[in-house]
N, C-alpha and C positions, 0 to 999 in steps of 0.2 A: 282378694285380688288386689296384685300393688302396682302392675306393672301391664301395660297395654301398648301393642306398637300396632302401628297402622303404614302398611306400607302403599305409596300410593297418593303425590300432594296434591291433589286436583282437585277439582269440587267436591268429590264426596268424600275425599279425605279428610279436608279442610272442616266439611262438615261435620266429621265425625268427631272429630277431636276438641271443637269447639262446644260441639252438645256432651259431651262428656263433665266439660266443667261445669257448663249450666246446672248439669245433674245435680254435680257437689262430688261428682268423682277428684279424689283429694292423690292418687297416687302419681306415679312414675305415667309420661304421653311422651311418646316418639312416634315423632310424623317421618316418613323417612320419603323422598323425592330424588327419583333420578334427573329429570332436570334443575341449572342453576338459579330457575326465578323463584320465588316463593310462589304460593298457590294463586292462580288467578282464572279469568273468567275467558272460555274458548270460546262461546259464539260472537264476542267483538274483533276477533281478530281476522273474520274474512269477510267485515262489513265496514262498523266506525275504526277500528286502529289502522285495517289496510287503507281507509279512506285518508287517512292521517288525522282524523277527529275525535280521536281516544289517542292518550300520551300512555306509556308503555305502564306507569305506576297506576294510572288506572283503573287499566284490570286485573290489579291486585285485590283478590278477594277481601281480605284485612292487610292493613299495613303489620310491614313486617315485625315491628316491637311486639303488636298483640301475642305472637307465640311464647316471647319472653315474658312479657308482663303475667299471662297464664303458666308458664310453667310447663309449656310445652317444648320436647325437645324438636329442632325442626331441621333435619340435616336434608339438606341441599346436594346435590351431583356427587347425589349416593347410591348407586344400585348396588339391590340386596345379591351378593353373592349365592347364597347358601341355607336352606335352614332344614335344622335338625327337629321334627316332629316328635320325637323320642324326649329329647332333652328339654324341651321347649327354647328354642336359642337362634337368635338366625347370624350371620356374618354381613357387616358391610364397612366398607372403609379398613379390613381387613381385621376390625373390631368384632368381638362377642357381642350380644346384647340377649339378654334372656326374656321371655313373657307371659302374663301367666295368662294372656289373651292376645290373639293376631286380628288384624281386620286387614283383608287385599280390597285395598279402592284403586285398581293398576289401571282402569279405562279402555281404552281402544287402542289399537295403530293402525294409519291407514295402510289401504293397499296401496301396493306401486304398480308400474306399467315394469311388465317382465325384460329383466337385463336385455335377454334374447330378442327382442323387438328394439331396444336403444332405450330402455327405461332407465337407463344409466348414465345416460347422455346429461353432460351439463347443461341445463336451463328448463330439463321436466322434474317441476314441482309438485308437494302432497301442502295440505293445508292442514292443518291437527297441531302443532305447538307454535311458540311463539318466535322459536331460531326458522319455522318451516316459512313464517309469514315476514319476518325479519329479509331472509335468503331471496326470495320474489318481492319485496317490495318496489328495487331500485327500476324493474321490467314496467312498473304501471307509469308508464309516462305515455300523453296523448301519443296516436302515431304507432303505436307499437301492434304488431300482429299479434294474439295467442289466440292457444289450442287449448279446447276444455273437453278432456276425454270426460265423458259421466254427466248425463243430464236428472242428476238426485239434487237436494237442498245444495250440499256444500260445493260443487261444482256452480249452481244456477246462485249459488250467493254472490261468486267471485266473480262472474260473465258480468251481475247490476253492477259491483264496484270497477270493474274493467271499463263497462259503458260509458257507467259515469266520469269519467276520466277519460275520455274520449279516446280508447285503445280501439283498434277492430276486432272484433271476439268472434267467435266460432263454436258452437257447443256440437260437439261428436257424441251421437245416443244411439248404443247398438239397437235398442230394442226400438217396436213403431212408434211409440209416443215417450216423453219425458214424463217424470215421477212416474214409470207407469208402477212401480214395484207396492208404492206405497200412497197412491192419490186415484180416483176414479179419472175417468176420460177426462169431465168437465172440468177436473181442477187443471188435469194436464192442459186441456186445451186453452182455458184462461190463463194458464202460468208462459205459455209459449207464445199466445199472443202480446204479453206483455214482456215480453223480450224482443220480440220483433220488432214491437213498438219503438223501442229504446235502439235499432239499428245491430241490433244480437243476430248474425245467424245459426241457427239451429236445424242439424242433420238429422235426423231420427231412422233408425234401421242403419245405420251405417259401421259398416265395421274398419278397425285397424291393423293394415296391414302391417306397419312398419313406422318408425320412428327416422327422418335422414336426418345424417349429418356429422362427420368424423370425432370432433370431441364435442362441439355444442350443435343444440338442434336446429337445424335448416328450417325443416319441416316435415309434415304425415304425408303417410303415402296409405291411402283408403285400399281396402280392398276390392273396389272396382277398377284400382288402381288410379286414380286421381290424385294427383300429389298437391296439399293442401302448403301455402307458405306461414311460416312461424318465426317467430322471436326467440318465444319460449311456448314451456304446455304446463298446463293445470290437469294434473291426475284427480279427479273426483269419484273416485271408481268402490265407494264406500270404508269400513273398516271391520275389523275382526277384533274380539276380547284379548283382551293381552294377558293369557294366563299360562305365557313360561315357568315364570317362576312358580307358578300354583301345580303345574305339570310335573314341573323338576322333585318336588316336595309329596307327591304322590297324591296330592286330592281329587276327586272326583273332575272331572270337567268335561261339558258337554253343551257346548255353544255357549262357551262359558266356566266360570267357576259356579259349580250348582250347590247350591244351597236351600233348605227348606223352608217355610214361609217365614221362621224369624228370622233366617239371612246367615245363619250356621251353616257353618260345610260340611264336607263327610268326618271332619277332625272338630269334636268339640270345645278345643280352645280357639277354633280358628274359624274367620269372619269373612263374608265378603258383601259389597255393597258398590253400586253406579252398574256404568256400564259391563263392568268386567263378569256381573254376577247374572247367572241365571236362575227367576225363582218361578214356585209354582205359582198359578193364576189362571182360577176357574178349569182346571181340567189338564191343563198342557204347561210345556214351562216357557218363561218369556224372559228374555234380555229386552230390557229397554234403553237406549242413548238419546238421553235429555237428563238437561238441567234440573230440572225438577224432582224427576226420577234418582239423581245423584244424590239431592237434598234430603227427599223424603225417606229414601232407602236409608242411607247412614245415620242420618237422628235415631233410626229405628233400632238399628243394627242397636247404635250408642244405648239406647236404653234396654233393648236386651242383652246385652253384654252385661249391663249391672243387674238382670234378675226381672226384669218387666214382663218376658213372656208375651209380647205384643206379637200377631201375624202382621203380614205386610197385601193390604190389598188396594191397589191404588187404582184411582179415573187417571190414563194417563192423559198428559196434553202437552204439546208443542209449540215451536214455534218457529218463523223463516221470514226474516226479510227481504223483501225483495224491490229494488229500486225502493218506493215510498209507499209500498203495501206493503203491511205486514198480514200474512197468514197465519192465523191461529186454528189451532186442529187440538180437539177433543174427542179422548175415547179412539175404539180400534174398531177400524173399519173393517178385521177379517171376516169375511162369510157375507158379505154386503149380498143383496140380490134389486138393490134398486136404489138409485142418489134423486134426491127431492130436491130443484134446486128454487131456493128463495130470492127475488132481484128486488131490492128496494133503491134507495142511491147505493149501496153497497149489493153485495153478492154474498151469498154460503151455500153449500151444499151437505146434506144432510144425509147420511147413509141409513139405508132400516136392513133388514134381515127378517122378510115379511113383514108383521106387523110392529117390531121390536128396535126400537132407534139403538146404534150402536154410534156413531160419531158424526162430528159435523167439523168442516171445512169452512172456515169463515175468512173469507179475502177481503180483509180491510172492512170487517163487521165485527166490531169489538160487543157490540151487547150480542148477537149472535153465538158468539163463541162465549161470554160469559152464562148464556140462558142455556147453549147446549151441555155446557157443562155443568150446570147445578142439575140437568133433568137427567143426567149420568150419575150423579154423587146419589139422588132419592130411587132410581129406579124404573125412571119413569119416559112411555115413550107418547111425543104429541102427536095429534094427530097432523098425517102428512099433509090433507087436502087443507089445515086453516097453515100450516106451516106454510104450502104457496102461495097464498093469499096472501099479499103484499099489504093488505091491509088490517091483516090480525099483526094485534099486540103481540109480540115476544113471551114480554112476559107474564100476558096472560094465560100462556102453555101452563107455568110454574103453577096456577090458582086450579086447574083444569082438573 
């Protein structure tokens, strides 16, 4: 094999083509990127860069020489036209490029608020690249009204940095409570009190009727019909795998570009790894969107691509800041039937599945979430009642 292209600059692109050379893989690497930054880092740019406390070269993954200096090709505000699975070949920049292996690192796109409501309207923003965070930065000025449809992470990211910049924020959540999709009550209910705090308010069960305002947005207009006033709006309404181009190409996809536990598609020259890819795990199959997730997946991918033969079975964990807590969450909490929570000077909450620890939420409890997650990596679940005890050791679970 001489020749590897990865389409897809983002973190796990980035990744992948970087653990390639470590390998000692010596051939042909084209990184191919539709947008013009080089590969850089998305969870600073709805925290420290919208703050103005990350400068834009920052969150560049590696400076951009590294791709030359390795010998990687790295094309920039390049989207892949076209490719030929037959021939092995794909089109971009109106160029041929042949390979005798593909990897899609394509990621997400978010959703938008639908045309038909005023999703179209200048001043409603998505947060996901760096022109999306660039376009809303000039709106953070003290003073300023916004609207934050979606009370998930990247929505409740942009409300702390709003606050803290002393804008009036507003978060709009259809459902009754925030995170409810992917956090127990108790998280939601401390994640919400801690906006309130900070002068955030937060609508929960509320729905959107309408977006006003002829070319820029005035403001929402609620389905109870209460018309909310605006600046601007922040769409936080999640995102979807970006697997056109895997669609167009014919491969499998299904929440996702799906792939089997070494991160192979239904096409065996061809790859997929991060968010864009769905693999199996324990029984069902899972797309995961995190950092981590990008990283571990593509290393993987990178060395079965050269023959390793490795499965991909990961503890996942996350992560969200918020104002000056950081939430760190290990492990998946589906099929929960009881959250244990721990109050020392910090907080976590620990999800079981009867008697069987599946994740723990740790708000601003860093050994917490470091102890919840080694007792995921062995196997192992502590018991609940010293878990409440405020005064058991942590990590005397691990000795247990």
């Amino acid at each position: 094999m001489n020749r590897i292209v990865v389409i897809g600059a983002g973190q796990a692109g980035a990744s992948l083509v970087a653990k390639l050379r470590v390998l000692g893989f010596g051939g042909q690497i084209t990184l191919i990127g539709e947008e013009p930054a080089p590969p850089y880092q998305r969870p600073p740019l709805s925290k420290a860069y919208l703050l103005g406390d990350m400068t834009q070269e920052r969150l560049f993954l590696r400076p951009e020489s590294f791709y030359a200096e390795h010998q990687i090709d790295l094309q920039l505000g390049a989207p892949v036209e076209h490719i030929d699975r037959g021939e092995q070949t794909l089109r971009v920049g109106g160029k041929v490029l042949a390979y005798d292996a593909l990897a899609f690192t394509t990621g997400a796109i978010p959703r938008h608020l639908p045309a038909t409501i005023g999703g179209a309207l200048s001043g409603v923003h998505v947060v996901r690249t760096l022109s999306d965070v660039d376009a809303m930065a000039p709106n953070f000025t003290a003073g300023r009204r916004v609207v934050i449809v979606g009370g998930g992470y990247i929505g409740l990211e942009a409300a702390a940095v709003a606050a803290k910049l002393g804008l009036h924020v507003t978060v709009l959540e259809m459902a009754p409570r925030i995170l409810q999709r992917v956090a127990a009550p108790e998280t939601s209910a401390a994640i919400h009190a801690l906006h309130e705090g900070h002068g955030v308010r937060i609508l929960v069960s509320t729905g959107l009727d309408r977006i006003e305002g002829e070319t820029h947005v005035t403001g929402l207009r609620l389905d109870d019909g209460t018309l909310l006033d605006a600046d601007f709006v922040i769409a936080g309404i999640g995102v979807t795998p970006a697997t056109a181009l895997a669609e167009r190409a014919g491969l499998m996809v299904e929440n996702g570009i799906k792939v089997d536990a070494q991160g192979r598609t239904s096409d065996a020259h061809i790859w997929a790894a991060g968010d864009c890819a769905a693999f199996p795990y324990r029984g069902t199959s899972m797309r995961l969107e995190s950092v981590q997730n990008a990283i571990d997946q593509a290393e993987l991918v990178a060395e079965n691509m050269l023959g390793a033969g490795k499965d991909y079975d990961p503890v996942p964990w996350f992560w969200s800041d918020q104002y000056d807590m950081k939430l760190q969450i290990a492990g998946l909490n589906t099929g929960y039937d009881r959250v244990v929570v721990r109050q020392t000077d910090a907080r976590s909450h620990w999800y079981f599945a009867g008697e069987k620890f599946l994740a723990v939420d740790a708000l601003g409890d860093a050994r917490a979430f470091m102890v919840g997650k080694r007792l995921l990596e062995m196997g192992r679940s502590p018991d609940a009642q010293a878990l409440a005890d405020p005064q058991t050791d942590l990590k005397s679970l691990l000795r247990a």
